[in-house]
C-alpha positions as CSV (number, residue, x, y, z in Angstrom):
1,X,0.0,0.0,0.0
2,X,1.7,3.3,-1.1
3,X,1.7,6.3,1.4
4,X,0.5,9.1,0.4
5,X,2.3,11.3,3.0
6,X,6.0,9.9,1.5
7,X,8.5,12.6,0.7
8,X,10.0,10.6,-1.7
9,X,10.3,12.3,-4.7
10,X,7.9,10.3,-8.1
11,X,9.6,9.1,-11.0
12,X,7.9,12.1,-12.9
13,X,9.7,14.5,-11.1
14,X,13.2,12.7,-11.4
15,X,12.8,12.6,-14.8
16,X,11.7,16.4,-15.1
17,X,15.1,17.0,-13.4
18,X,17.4,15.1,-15.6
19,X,15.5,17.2,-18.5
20,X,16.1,20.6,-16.7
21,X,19.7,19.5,-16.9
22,X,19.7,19.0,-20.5
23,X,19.3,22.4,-21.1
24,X,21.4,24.7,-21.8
25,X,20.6,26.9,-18.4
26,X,20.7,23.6,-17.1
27,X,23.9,22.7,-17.5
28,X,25.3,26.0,-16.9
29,X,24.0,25.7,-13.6
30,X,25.3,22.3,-13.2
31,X,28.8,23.2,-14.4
32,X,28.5,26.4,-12.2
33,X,28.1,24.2,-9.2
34,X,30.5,21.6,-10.0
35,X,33.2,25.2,-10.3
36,X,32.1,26.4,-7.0
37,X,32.1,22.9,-5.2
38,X,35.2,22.4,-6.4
39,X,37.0,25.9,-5.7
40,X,35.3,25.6,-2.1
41,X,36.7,21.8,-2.0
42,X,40.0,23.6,-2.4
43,X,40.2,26.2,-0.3
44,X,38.8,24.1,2.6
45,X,41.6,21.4,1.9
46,X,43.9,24.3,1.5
47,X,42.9,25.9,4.9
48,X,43.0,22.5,6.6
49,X,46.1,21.4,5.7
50,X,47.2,24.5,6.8
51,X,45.7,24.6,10.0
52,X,47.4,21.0,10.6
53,X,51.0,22.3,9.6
54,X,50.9,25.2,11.5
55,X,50.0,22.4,14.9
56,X,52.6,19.9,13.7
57,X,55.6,22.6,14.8
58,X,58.0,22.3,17.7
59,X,57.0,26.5,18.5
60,X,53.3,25.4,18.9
61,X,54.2,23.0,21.1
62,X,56.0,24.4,23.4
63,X,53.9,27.5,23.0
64,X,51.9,26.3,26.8
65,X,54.0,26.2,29.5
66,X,53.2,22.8,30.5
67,X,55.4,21.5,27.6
68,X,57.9,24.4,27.8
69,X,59.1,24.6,31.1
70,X,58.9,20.4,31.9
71,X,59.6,18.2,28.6
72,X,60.8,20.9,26.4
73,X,63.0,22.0,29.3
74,X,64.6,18.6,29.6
75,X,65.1,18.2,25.9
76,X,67.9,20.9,25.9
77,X,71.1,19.6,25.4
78,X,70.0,16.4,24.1
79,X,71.7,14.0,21.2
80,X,68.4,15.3,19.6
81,X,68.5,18.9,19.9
82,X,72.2,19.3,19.8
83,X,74.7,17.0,17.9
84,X,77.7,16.7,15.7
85,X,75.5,16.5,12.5
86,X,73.4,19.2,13.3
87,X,70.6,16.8,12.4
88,X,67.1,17.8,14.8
89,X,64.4,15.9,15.8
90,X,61.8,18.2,16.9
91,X,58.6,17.7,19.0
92,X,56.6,16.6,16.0
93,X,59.1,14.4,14.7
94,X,58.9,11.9,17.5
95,X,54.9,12.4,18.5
96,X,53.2,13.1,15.4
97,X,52.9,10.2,12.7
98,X,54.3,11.4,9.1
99,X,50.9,9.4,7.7
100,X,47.8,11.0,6.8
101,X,45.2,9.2,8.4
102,X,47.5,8.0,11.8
103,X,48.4,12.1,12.0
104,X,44.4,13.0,11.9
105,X,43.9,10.8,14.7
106,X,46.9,11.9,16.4
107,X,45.9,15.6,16.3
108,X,42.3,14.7,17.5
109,X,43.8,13.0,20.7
110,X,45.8,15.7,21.3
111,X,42.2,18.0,21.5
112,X,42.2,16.2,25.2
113,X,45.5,17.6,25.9
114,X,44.0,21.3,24.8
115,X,41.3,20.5,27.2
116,X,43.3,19.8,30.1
117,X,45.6,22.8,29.9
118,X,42.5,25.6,29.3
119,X,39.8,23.8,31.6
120,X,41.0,21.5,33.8
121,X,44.7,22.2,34.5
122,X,45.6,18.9,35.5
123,X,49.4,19.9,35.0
124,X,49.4,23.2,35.5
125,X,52.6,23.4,37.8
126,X,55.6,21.3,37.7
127,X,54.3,19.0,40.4
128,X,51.0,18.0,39.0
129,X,53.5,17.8,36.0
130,X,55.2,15.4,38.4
131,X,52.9,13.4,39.8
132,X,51.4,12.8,36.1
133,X,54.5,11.8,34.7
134,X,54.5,8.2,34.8
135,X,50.7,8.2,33.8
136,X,52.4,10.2,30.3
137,X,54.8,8.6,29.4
138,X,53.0,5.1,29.8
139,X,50.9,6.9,27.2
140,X,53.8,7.3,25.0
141,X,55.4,4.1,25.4
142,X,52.1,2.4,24.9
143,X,52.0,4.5,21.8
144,X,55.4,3.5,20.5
145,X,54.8,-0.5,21.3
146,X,51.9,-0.9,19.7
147,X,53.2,0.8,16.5
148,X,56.6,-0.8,16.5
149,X,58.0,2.7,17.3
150,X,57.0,4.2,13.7
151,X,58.3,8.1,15.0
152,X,61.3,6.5,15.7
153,X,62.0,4.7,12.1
154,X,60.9,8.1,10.7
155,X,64.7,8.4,10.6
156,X,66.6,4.9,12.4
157,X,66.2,1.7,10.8
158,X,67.7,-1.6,11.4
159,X,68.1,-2.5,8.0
160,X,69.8,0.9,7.4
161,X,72.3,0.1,10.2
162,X,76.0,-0.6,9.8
163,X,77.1,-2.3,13.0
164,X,80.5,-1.9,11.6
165,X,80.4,1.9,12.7
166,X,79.1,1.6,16.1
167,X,80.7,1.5,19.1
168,X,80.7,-2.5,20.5
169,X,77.5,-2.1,23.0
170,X,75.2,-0.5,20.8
171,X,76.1,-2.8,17.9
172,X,75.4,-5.8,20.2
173,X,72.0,-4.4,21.3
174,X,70.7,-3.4,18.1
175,X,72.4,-6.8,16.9
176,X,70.2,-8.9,20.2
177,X,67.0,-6.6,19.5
178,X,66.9,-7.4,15.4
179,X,67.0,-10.9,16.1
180,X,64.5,-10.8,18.8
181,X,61.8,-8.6,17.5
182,X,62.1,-5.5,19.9
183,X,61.4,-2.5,19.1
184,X,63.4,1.3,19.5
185,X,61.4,2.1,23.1
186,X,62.1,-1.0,24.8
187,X,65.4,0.3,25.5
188,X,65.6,4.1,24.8
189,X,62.8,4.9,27.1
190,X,64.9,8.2,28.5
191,X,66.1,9.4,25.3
192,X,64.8,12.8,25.3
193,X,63.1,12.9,29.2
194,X,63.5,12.6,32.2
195,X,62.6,9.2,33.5
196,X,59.7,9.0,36.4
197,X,60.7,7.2,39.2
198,X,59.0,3.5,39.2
199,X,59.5,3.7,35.4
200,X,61.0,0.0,35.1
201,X,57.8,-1.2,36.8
202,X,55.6,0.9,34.7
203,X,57.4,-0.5,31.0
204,X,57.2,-3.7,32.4
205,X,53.6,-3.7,32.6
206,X,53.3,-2.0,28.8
207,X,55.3,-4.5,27.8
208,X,53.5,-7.6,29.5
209,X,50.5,-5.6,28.1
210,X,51.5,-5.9,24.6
């Protein structure tokens, strides 16, 4: 039984449609909306792209103070802020994916973090920093295990490695962790932080955990 009430639109109509668009205002029109979709398609592509470059910088980091004065603090004088090669691996570099999609979600996890610092202020102050440290970076290295430490392949691979080079310990341990599967975190969890205290405790369990 047909409804009388459906907004569905007949046949007749459809078909009256498809002849508006065979004319030539129609397809002017047509064409004209196809240009503006696609000009508007740009510029919001344009604009978001943009919008996710200008995020994915070590300055807007650091721009709160929560990152600035704790973890940015600590990276100073680091083997990744200062070296012989003058090669840097900025904020983004190690907690941003280089992928599309993997960045998107990134960046709308990181909306939480926005929340935190404008609403809640649940590290505020160096010790809330403190006493939330563990709890971050068991984020992280949660983060890192479960994607084979992709930030840090960005630029160090095992297959790119010459033992040859290196001194006798690290070529050993990157030797022993090739042949066994581990990835860069399970051993350079301080590379660029300060380590929490209980921190061997806490990796254990992210390890166990994946």
């Amino acid at each position: 039984m047909t409804d009388n009430n459906s907004q569905e639109p007949r046949p007749g109509a459809i078909r009256r449609l498809f002849k508006w668009f065979r004319t030539p205002i129609g397809a002017v029109s047509l064409g004209f909306a196809l240009v503006v979709s696609f000009v508007v398609g740009v510029v919001f592509w344009g604009g978001f792209h943009w919008a996710m470059e200008m995020t994915n910088t070590e300055k807007f980091c650091v721009s709160c103070h929560e990152m600035k004065d704790n973890v940015y603090a600590e990276y100073q004088g680091t083997v990744h802020q200062n070296n012989s090669s003058g090669v840097r691996a900025t904020c983004p570099d190690c907690h941003v994916p280089k992928e599309w999609g993997p960045k998107v979600i990134r960046k709308i996890q990181a909306s939480k973090e926005l929340y935190g610092h404008f609403i809640t202020g649940v590290i505020d102050t160096p010790e809330k920093f403190e006493d939330h440290r563990l709890y971050l970076a068991s984020r992280v290295w949660t983060a890192m295990k479960e994607t084979d430490s992709r930030e840090c392949r960005n630029c160090h691979k095992f297959d790119y490695m010459d033992f040859t080079q290196q001194e006798n310990r690290a070529a050993e341990n990157h030797q022993k962790a090739l042949d066994t599967g581990k990835t860069c975190i399970d051993c350079h969890q301080g590379i660029a932080h300060k380590l929490p205290e209980g921190y061997l405790d806490a990796y254990k369990k992210v390890s166990d955990d994946h």
